[in-house]
TORFILO-242620 format. One record per residue (C-alpha): residue in one letter; x, y, z. Coordinates in Angstrom, 3 decimals. Layout:
<atoms>
+--------+----------+----------+----------+
| residu |       xx |       yy |       zz |
+--------+----------+----------+----------+
|      a |        X |        Y |        Z |
...
+--------+----------+----------+----------+
</atoms>
This chain:
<atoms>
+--------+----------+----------+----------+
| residu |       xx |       yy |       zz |
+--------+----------+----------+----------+
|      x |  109.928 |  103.607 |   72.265 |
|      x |  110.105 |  100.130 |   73.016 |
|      x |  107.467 |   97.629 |   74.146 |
|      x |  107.535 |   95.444 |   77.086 |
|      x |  106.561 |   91.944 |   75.711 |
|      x |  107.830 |   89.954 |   78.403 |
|      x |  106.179 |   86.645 |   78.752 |
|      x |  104.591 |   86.925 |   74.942 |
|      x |  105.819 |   85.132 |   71.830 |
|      x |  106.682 |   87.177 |   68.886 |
|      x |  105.716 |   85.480 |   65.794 |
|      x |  105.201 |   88.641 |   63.523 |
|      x |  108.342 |   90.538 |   62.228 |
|      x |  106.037 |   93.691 |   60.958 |
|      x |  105.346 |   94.709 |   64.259 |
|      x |  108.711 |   94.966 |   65.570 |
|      x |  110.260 |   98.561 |   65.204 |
|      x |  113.341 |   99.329 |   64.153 |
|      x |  115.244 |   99.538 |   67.199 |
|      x |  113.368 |   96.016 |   68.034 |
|      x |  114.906 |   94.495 |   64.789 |
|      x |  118.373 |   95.386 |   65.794 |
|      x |  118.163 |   94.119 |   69.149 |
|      x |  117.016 |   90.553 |   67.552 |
|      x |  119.996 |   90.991 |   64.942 |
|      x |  122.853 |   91.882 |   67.926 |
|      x |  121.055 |   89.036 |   70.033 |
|      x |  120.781 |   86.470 |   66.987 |
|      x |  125.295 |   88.055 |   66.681 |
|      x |  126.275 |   86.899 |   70.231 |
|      x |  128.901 |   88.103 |   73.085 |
|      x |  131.301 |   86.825 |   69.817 |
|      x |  130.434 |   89.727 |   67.860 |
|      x |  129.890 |   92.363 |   70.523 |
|      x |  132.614 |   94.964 |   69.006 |
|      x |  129.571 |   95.808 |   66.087 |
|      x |  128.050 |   97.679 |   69.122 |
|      x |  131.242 |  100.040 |   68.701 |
|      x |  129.845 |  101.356 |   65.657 |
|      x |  126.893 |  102.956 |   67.085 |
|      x |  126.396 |  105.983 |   69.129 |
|      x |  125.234 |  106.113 |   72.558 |
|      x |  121.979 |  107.642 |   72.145 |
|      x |  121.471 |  104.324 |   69.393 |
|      x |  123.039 |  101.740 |   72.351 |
|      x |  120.259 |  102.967 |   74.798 |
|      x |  117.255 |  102.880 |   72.690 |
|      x |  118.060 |   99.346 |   71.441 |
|      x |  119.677 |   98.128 |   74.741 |
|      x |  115.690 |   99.446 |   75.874 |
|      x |  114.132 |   97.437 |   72.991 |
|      x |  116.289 |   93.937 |   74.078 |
|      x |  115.745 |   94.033 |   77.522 |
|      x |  111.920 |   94.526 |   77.261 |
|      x |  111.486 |   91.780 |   73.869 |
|      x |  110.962 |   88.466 |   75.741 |
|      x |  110.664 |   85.432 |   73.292 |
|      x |  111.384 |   85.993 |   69.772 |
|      x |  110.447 |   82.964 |   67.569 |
|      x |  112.982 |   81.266 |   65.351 |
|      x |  110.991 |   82.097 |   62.438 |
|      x |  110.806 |   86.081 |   62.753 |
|      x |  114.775 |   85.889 |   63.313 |
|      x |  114.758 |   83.808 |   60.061 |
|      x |  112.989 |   86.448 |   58.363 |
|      x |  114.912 |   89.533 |   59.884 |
|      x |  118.514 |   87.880 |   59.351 |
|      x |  118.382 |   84.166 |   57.399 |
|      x |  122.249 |   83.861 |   57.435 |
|      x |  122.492 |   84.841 |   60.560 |
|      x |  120.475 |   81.527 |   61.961 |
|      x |  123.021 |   79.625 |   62.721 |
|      x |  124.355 |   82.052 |   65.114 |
|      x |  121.563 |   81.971 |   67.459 |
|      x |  120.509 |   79.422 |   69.995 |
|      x |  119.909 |   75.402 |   69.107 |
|      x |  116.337 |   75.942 |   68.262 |
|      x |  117.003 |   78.966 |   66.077 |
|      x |  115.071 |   81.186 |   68.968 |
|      x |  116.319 |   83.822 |   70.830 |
|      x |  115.528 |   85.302 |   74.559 |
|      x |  115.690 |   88.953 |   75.300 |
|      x |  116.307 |   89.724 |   79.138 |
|      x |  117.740 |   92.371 |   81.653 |
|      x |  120.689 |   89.844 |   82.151 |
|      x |  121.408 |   88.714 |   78.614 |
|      x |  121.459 |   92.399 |   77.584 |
|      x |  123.728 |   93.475 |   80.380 |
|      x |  125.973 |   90.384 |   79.331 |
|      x |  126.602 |   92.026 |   76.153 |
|      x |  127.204 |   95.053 |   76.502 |
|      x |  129.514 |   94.024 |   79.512 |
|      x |  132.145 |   92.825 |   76.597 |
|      x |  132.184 |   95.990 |   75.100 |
|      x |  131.625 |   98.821 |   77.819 |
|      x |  133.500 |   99.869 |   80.966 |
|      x |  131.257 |   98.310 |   83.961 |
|      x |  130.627 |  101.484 |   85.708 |
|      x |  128.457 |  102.544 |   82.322 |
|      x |  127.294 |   99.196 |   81.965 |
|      x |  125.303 |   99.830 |   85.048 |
|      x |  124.415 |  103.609 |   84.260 |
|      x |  122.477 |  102.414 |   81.040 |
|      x |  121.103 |   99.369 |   82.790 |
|      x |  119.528 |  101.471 |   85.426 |
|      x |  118.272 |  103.983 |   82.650 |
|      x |  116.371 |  100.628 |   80.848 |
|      x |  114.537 |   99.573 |   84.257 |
|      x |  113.911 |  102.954 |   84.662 |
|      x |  110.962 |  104.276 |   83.082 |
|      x |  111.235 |  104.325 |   79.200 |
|      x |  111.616 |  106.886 |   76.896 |
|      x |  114.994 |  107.964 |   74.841 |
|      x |  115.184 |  111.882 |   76.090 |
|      x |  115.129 |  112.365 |   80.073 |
|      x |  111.734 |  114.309 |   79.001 |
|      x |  110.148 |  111.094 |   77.724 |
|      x |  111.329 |  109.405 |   80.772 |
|      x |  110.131 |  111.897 |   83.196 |
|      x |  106.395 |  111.627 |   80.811 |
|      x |  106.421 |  108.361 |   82.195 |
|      x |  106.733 |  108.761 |   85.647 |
|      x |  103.523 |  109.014 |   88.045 |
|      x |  102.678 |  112.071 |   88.694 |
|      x |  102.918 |  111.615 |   92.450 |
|      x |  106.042 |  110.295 |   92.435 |
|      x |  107.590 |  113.132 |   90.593 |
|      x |  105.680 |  115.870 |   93.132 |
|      x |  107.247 |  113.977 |   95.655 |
|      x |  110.959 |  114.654 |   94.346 |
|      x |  110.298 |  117.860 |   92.331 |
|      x |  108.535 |  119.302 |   96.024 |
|      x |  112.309 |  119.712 |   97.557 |
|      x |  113.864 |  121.560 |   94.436 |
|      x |  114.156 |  125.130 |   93.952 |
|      x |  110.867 |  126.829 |   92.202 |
|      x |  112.539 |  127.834 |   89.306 |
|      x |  114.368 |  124.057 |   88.516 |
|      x |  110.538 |  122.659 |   88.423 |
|      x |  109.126 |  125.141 |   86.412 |
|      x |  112.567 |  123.947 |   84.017 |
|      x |  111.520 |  120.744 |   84.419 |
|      x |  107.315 |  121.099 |   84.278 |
|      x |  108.186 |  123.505 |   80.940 |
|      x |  109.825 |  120.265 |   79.437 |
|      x |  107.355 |  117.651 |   79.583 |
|      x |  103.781 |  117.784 |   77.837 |
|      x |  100.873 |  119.571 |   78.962 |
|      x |   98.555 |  117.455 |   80.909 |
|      x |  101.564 |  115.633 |   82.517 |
|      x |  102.606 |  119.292 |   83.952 |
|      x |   99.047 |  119.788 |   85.140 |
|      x |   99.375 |  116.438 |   86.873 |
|      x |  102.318 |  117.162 |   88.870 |
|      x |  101.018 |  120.670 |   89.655 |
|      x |   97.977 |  119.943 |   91.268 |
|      x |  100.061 |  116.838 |   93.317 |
|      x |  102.548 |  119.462 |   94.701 |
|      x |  101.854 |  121.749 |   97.669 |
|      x |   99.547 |  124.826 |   96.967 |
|      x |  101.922 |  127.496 |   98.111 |
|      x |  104.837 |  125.994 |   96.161 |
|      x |  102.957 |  124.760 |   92.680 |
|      x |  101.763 |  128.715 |   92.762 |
|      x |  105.601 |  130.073 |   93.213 |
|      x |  106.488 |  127.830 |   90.089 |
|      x |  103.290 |  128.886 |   88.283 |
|      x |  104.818 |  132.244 |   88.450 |
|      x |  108.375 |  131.685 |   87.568 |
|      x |  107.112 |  130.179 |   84.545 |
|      x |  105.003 |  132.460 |   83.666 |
|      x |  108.287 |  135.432 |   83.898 |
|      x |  110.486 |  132.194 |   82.484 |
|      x |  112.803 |  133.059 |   79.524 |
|      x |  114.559 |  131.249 |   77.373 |
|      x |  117.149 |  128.534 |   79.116 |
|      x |  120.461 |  128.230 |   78.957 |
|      x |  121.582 |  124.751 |   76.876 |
|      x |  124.293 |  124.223 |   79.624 |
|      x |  121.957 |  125.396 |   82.537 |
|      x |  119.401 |  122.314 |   80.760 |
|      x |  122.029 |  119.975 |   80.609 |
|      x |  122.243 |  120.405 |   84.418 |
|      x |  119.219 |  119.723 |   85.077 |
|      x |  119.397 |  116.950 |   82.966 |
|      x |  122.313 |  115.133 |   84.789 |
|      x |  120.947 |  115.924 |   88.253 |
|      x |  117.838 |  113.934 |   87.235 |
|      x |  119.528 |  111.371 |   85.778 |
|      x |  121.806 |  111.082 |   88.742 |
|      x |  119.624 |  111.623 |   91.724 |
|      x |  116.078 |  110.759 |   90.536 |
|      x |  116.382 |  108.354 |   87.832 |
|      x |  118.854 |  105.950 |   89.044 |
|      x |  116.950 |  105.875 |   92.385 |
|      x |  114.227 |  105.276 |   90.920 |
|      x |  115.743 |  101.973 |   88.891 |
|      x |  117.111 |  100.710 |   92.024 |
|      x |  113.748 |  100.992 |   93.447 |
|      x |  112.383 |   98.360 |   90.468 |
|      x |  114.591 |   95.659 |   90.794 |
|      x |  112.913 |   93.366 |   92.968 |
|      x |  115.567 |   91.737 |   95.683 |
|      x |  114.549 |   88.388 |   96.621 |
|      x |  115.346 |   89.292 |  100.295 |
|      x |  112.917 |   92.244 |   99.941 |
|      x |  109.708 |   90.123 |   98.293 |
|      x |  110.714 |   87.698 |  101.657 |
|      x |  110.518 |   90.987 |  103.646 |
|      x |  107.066 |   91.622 |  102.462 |
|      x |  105.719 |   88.018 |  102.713 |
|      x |  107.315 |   87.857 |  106.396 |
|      x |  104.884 |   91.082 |  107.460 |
|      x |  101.792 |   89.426 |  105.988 |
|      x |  102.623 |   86.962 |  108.759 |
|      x |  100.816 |   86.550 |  111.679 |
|      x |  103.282 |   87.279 |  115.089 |
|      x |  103.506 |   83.748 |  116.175 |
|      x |  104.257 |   82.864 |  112.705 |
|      x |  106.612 |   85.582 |  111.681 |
|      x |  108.420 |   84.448 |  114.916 |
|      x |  108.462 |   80.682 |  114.234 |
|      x |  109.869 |   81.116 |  110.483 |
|      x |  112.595 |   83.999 |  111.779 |
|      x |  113.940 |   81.539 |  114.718 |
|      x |  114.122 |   78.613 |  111.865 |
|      x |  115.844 |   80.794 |  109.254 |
|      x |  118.267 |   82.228 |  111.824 |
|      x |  119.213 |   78.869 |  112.495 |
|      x |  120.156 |   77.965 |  108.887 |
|      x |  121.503 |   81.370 |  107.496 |
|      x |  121.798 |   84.147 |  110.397 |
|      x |  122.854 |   86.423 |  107.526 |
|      x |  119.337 |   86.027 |  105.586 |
|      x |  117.618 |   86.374 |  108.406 |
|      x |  118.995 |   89.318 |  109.748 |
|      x |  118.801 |   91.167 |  106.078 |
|      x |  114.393 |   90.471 |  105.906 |
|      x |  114.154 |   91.529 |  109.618 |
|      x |  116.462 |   94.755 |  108.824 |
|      x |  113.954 |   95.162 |  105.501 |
|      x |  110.521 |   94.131 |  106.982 |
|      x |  108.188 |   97.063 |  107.619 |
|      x |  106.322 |   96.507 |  110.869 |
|      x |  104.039 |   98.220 |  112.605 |
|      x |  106.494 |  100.549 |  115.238 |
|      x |  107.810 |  101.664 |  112.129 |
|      x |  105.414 |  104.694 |  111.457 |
|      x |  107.025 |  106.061 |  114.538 |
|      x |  109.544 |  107.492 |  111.887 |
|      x |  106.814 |  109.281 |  110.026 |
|      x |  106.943 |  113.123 |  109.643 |
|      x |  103.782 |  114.515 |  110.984 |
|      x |  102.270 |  115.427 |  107.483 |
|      x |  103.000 |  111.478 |  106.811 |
|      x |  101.142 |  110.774 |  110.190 |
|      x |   98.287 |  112.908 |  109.000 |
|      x |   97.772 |  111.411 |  105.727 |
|      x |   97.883 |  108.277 |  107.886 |
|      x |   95.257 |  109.291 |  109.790 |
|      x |   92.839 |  110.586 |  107.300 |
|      x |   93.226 |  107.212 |  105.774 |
|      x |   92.830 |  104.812 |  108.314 |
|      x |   89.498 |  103.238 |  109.749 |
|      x |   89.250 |  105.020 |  113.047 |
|      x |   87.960 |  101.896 |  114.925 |
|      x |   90.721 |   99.609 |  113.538 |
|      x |   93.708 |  102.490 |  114.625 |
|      x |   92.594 |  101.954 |  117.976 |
|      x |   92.464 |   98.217 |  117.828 |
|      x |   96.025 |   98.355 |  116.517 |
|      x |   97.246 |  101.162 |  118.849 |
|      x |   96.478 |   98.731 |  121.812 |
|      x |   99.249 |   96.790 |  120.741 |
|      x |  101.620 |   99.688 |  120.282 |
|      x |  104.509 |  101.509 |  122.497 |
|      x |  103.782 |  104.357 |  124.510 |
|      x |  106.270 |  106.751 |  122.409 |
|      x |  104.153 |  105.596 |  119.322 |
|      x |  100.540 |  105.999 |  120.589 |
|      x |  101.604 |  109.815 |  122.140 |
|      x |  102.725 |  110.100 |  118.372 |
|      x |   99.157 |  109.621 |  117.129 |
|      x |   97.209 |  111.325 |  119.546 |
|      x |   99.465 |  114.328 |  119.330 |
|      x |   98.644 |  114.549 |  115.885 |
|      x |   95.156 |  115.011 |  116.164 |
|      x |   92.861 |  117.172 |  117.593 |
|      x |   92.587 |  117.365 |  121.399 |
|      x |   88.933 |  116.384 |  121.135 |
|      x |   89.830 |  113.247 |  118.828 |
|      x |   92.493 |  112.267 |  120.828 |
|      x |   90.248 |  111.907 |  123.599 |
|      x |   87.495 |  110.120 |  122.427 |
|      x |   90.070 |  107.752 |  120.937 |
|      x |   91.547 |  107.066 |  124.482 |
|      x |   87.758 |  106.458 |  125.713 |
|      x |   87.206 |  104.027 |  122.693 |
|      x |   90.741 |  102.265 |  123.662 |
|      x |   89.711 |  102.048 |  127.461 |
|      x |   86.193 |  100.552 |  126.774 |
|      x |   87.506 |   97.928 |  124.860 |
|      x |   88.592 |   96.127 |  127.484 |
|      x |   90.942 |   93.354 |  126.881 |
|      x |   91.538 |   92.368 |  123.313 |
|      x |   92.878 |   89.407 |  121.060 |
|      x |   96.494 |   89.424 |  120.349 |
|      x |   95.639 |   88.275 |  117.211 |
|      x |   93.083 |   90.895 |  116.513 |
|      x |   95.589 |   93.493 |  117.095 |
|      x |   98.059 |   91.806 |  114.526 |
|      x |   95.431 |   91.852 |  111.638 |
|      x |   94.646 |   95.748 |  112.683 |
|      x |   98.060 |   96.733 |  112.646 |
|      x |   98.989 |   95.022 |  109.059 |
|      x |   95.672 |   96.360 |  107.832 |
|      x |   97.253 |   99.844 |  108.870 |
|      x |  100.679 |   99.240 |  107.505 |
|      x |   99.120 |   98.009 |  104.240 |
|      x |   97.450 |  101.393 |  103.934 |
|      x |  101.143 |  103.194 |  104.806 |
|      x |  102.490 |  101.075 |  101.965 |
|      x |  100.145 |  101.951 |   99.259 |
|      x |   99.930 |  105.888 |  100.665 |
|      x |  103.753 |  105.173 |   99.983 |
|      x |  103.247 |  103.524 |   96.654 |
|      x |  101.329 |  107.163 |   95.659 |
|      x |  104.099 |  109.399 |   96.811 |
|      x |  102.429 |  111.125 |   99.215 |
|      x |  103.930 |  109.849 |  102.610 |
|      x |  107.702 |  108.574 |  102.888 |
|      x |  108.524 |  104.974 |  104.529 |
|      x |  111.944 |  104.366 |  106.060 |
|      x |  112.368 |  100.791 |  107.207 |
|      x |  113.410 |   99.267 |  110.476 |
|      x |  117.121 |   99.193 |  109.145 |
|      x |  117.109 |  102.924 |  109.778 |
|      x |  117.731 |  104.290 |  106.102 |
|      x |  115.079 |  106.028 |  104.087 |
|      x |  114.155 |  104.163 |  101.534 |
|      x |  112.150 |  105.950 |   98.911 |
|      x |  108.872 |  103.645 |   97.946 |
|      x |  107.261 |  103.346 |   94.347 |
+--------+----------+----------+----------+
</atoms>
């Protein structure tokens, strides 16, 4: 398995492996001699397509050492630079485009060359979170797959009732089918894998989104107006991507629960001043009749409040939807309307 060294210098040959050597080789070879990926199988492309995007700076003496007549080949200073984009470029010139992006989205995904190693790697909550809407006997496939303590991990994180029902189809599990595995396989590759790529590459309109609701109101306002005026288009793409504070309105009442059990009780009902009728029934509905109540009384007694106090509650409470989001165990959807799963 290859090792992120983005940002590092690698000056030692003997601690590459030797999926990492080949992906300095192919690198050192160019787009020019692209058809020597032909010769290798497609298990081989994705392990050392994994190893180049994920090697960073390789110094011009290690490619010396790995391939001396192959120096000339590489870049002015005899260094080479392993990225996301130069390793897509390559295997652009000899792959169809539609696969090109497949195995790209397998490399930001989590590493690992099976789908088992892949799925080792994912957090625990995350994987509850997807494996929770499958049928019993699919997850006890999938927990039966990956190693112990991993299993255990994703079992306690899934909902009693349901981790028990796939306790007990594994224990009566028999042997599976290889073409009822290679289902599997493809669904999580397909449905779960790829969405969870997509959910890694960072969009520069999306880290603008996320700087925009650390704003202030009156800020937030003042820099949307200004942007508006010199690209409407921009604009309109990090308001339809911001997460704001009306947005837990779209929260399925187990999500507003966790929210609740999470959030400062004074600070809810600092932010809930500032909120919509429809969104402040939402909360009290989902507590007890008795906590709903005193919360009204600690709204009412208040009295008048800062607009800008109510801002910093409000982000403080989004912040803690975000990371709740982060763990898998609530689901965002944005102000654009589409889900939008959050890792």
């Amino acid at each position: 398995m290859a090792t992120a060294r983005a940002g590092k210098n690698i000056v030692d040959p003997s601690r590459l492996n030797g999926a990492e050597k080949c992906a300095v080789v192919l690198l050192a070879l160019g787009e020019e001699h692209a058809h020597v990926w032909q010769a290798l199988d497609e298990e081989e492309i994705k392990e050392i397509s994994q190893a180049m995007a994920s090697l960073g700076n390789v110094a011009a003496a290690v490619v010396e050492d790995l391939l001396v007549e192959f120096v000339s080949g590489a870049t002015g200073t005899g260094a080479i630079m392993g990225s996301f984009e130069q390793t897509q470029k390559l295997l652009a010139s000899i792959m169809p485009p539609e696969k090109v992006d497949q195995l790209m989205e397998e490399i930001r995904g989590p590493a690992g060359r099976t789908m088992w190693d892949k799925l080792g790697n994912v957090n625990e909550a995350v994987l509850a979170n997807y494996l929770k809407n499958e049928y019993p006997q699919t997850v006890a496939v999938v927990l039966s797959k990956i190693k112990s303590e991993h299993a255990a991990r994703v079992l306690a994180s899934l909902p009693e009732d349901f981790a028990l029902e796939c306790v007990m189809r594994m224990l009566r599990m028999e042997p599976v089918q290889r073409e009822i595995l290679d289902k599997i396989e493809q669904t999580l590759r397909n449905e779960f894998m790829s969405n969870l790529a997509r959910t890694s590459k960072r969009d520069s309109h999306e880290m603008m989104a996320d700087i925009f609701n650390a704003f202030d109101r009156q800020t937030e306002t003042r820099f949307i107006t200004a942007l508006e005026e010199r690209n409407r288009e921009a604009a309109e793409r990090i308001r339809a991507l911001m997460f704001v504070f009306e947005d837990l309105s779209k929260l399925d009442p187990g999500g507003v629960q966790t929210l609740l059990r999470s959030v400062e009780k004074d600070q809810l009902a600092l932010g809930l001043k500032g909120a919509s009728d429809s969104l402040r029934e939402m909360f009290f509905s989902n507590m007890s009749e008795r906590a709903a109540k005193i919360m009204r009384e600690d709204m009412e007694t208040m009295g008048p409040v800062r607009l800008r106090d109510v801002d910093q509650a409000q982000m403080a409470i989004v912040q803690v939807a975000k990371d709740l989001a982060n763990k898998g165990e609530i689901m965002l959807a944005g102000s654009s309307g589409e889900d939008e799963l959050i890792y």
